[in-house]
C-alpha positions in Angstrom: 107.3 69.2 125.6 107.3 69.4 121.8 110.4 71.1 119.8 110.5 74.6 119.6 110.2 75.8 116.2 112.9 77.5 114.4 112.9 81.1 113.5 115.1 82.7 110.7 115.5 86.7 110.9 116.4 87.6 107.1 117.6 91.5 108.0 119.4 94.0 105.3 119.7 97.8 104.3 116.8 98.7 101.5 116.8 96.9 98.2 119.3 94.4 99.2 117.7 91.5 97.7 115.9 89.7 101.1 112.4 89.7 99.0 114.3 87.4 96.2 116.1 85.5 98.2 113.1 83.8 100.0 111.6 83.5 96.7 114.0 81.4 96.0 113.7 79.6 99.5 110.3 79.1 98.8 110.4 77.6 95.0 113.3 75.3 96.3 111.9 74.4 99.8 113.0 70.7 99.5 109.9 69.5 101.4 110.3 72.1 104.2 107.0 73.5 105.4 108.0 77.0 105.8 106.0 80.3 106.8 107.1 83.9 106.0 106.5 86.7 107.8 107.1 90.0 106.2 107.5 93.1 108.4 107.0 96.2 106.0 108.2 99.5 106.0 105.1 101.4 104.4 101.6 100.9 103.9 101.2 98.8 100.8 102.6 95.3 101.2 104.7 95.2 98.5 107.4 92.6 99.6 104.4 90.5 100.7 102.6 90.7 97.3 105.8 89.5 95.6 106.3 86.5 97.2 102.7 85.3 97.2 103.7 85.1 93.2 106.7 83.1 93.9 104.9 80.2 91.5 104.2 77.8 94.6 100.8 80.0 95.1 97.4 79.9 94.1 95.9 81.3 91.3 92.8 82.5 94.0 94.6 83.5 96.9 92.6 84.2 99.8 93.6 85.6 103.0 92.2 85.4 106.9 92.1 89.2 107.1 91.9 88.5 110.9 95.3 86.7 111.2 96.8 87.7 107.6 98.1 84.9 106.8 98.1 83.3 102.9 98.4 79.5 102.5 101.1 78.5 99.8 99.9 75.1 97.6 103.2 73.9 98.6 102.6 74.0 102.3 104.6 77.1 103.0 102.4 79.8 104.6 103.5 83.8 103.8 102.2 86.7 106.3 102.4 90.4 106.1 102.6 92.4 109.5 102.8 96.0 109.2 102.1 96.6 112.9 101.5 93.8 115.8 104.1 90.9 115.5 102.9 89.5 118.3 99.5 88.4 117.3 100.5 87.3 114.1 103.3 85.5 115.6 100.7 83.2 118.1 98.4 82.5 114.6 101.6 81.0 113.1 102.2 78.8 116.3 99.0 77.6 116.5 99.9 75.7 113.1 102.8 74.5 114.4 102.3 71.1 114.1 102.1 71.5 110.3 105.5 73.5 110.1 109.0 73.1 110.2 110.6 76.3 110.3 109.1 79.8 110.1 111.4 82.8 108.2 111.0 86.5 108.9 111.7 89.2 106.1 112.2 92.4 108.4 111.8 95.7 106.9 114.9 97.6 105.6 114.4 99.8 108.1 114.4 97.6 111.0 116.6 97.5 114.2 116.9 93.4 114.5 118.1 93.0 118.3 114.1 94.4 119.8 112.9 91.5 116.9 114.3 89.0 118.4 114.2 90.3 122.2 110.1 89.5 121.2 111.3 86.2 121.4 111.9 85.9 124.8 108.0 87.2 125.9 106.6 84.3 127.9 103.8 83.7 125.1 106.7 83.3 122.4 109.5 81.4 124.2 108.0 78.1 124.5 107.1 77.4 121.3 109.7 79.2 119.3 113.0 80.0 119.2 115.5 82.1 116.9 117.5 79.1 115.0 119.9 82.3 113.4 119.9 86.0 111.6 121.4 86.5 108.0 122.3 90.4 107.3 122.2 90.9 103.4 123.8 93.2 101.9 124.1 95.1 98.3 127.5 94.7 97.5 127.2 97.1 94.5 125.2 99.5 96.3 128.0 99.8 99.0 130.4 99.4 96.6 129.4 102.6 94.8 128.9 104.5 97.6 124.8 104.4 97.5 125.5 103.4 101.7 129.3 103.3 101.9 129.7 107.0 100.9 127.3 107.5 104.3 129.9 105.6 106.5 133.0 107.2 105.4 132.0 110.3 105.5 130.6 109.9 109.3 133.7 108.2 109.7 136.0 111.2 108.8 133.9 113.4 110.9 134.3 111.1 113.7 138.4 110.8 113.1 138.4 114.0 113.1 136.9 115.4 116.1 137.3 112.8 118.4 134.1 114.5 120.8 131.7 113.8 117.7 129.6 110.5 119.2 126.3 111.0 116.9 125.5 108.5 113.8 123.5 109.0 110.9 120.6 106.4 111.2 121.6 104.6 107.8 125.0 103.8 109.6 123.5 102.8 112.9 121.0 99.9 110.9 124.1 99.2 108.6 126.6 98.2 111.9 123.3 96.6 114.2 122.6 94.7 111.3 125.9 93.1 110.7 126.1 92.8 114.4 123.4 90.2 115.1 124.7 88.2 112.3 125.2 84.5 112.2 125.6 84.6 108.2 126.5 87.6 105.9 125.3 87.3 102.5 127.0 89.6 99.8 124.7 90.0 97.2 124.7 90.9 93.6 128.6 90.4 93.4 127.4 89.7 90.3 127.4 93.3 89.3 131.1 94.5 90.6 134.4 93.5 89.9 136.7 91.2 92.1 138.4 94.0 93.8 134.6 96.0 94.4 133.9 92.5 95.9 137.1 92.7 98.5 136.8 96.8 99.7 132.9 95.1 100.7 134.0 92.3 102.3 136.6 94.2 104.1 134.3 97.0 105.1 131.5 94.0 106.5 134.3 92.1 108.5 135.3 95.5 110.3 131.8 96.0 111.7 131.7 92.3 112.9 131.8 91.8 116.2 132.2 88.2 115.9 133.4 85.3 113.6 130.6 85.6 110.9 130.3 83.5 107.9 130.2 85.3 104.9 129.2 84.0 101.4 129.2 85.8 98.0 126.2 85.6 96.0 124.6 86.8 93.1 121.4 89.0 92.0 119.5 86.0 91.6 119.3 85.2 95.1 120.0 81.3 94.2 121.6 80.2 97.5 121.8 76.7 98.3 118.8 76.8 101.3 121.0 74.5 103.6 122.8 77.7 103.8 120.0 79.8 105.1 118.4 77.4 108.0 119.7 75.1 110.3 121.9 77.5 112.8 120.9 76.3 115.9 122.4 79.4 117.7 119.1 80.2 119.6 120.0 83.6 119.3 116.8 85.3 122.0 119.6 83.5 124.9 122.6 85.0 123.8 121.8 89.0 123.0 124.4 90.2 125.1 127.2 88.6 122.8 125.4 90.8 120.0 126.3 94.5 121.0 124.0 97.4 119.6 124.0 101.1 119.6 120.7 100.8 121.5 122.1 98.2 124.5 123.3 101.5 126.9 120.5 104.1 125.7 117.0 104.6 127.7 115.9 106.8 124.8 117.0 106.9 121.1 116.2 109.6 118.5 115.6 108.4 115.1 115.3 110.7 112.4 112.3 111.1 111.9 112.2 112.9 108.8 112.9 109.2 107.1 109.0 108.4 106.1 107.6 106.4 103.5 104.8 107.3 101.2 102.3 106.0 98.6 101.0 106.2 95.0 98.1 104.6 93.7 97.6 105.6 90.0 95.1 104.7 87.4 97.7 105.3 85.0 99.7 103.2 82.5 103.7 103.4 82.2 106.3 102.9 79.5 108.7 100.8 81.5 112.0 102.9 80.2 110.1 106.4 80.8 108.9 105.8 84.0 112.9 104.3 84.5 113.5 107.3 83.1 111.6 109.8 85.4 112.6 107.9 88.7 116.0 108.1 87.8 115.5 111.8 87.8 113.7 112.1 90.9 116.1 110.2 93.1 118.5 112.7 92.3 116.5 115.6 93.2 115.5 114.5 96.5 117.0 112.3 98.9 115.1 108.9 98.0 116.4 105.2 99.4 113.8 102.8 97.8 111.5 102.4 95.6 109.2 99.4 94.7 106.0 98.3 93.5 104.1 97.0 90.9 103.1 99.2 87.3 100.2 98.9 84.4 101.9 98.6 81.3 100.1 99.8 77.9 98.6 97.0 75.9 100.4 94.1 78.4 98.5 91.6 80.6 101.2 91.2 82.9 102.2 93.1 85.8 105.6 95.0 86.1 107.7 94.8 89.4 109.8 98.0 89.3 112.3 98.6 91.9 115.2 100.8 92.7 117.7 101.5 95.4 119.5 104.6 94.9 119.9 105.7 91.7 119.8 101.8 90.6 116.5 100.4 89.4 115.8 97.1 87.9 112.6 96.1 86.4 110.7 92.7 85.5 107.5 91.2 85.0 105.9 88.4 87.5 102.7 87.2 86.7 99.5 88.4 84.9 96.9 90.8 86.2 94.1 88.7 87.3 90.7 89.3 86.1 89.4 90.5 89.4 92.0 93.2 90.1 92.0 96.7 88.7 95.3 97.7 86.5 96.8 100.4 88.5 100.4 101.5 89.4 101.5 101.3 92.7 104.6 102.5 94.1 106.3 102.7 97.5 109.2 105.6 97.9 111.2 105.6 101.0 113.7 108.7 102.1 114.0 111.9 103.7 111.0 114.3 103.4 108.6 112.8 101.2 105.7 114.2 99.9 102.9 112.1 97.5 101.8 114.8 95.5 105.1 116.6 94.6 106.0 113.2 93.4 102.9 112.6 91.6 103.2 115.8 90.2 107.1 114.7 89.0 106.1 111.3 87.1 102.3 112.4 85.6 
């Protein structure tokens, strides 16, 4: 029977830098044949988009649109599944033969434990297996409270009344998260000081059920890839050692008033006043994320903009292509959304 093939779940809290660090995986594969799958919350692939222009792509992608999957010029393969991970799963292991290790970008919203349960499904088992799962967090985001201010205050409910058992759903992907872990990155420790870097570390190693590794690293995402594959730890065999808040529960209730939304705009941006403007929304309504890609005036290259919080970061990746029309397109994720009161708040 040949080798299964090894699986990597890359899991973390919105904006914590997964999308980067497979970039980085991918422009320093060392001869690796690897494929990505990206499992997106929302419905533009974003995270998917960004990693096609990684600089190991070609210039004409072109993509299956029955299996979605995008051939890299470096041998690497990237998909984007929004829905069924099973189907796109059995496309990848029908290539098997021409790859060494497949890497999986879940979405910021994702539980990881029913990901890799997937793995044990008769169709899956045989071929593949999960070779480890690396939780990556935003150290400055916790740091500054952007998730940490969540969990203490949940936390000082819960200490003080003792009857209190509920959990925001923020705190409950934070904790299963770090509980399926086989490596914890820290990212962007970079961007806080040493003793920022220690409450993190301190607050990560409380929610671990287990002897994790952790590793500091910064916001370029430039980890040594012998770091990121390799585990062997066949993870789909050894659940139970990974406790969730899901294990006991027949039904859970998510909130469901966490929804992502939209914007398509044939409009053109000033990088700093559309910084500008998002920084203002996020603190009128209760926004997590936001990415995508912007036209900017009297520039042939496209702008990645991003924000977690009320953080945001922008950069350019690559020029518009000749066949694609020059719009802004952003993705918002939080509580309550709605497109055309945000429209309305950037025109």
């Amino acid at each position: 029977m040949a080798a299964k093939i090894p699986v990597t779940v890359i899991t973390g809290f919105l904006g914590s830098g997964k999308t980067t660090l497979i970039r980085h995986l991918l422009q320093n594969n060392q001869g690796r044949r690897i494929a990505v799958l990206v499992n997106e919350f929302g419905e533009m692939g974003i995270d998917g988009e960004l990693l096609k222009s990684c600089q190991v792509c070609p210039e004409d992608e072109t993509t299956n649109e029955t299996s979605n999957i995008v051939e890299l010029t470096n041998g690497c393969l990237c998909c984007t599944v929004q829905e069924e991970f099973l189907p796109t799963m059995l496309e990848l292991l029908k290539r098997r033969d021409s790859l060494d290790s497949i890497v999986i970008e879940t979405s910021g919203l994702a539980l990881p434990k029913p990901l890799i349960k997937a793995f044990r499904w008769h169709e899956i088992r045989n071929a593949a297996t999960v070779d480890g799962v690396i939780t990556v967090v935003d150290c400055e985001a916790v740091s500054t409270g952007t998730l940490a201010a969540d969990l203490q205050a949940v936390e000082a409910q819960r200490q003080a009344d003792p009857n209190l058992d509920h959990e925001t759903p923020l705190q409950e992907l934070f904790e299963d998260q770090l509980a399926c872990a086989d490596l914890v990155i820290l990212n962007k420790t970079d961007l806080v000081d040493r003793e920022a870097q220690e409450n993190v570390r301190s607050l990560v190693e409380q929610e671990l059920p287990r002897a994790v590794k952790i590793v500091e690293n910064g916001r370029a995402g430039e980890l040594d890839p012998n770091l990121l594959l390799g585990f062997n730890a066949a993870v789909e065999d050894h659940l139970e050692a990974r406790p969730s808040h899901h294990d006991t529960e027949e039904e859970h209730d998510h909130d469901d008033e966490i929804n992502s939304t939209h914007l398509i705009l044939d409009q053109a941006f000033d990088p700093e006043q559309l910084r500008s403007r998002l920084e203002k929304l996020v603190q009128e309504q209760e926004i997590y994320r936001v990415k995508g890609f912007v036209a900017v005036p009297n520039k042939p290259m496209r702008l990645v903009m991003q924000g977690v919080g009320s953080r945001f970061e922008h950069f350019y990746d690559r020029p518009w292509r000749s066949d694609e029309r020059r719009q802004t397109r952003l993705v918002f994720i939080g509580k309550d959304l709605d497109s055309t009161q945000l429209i309305s708040k950037l025109g």
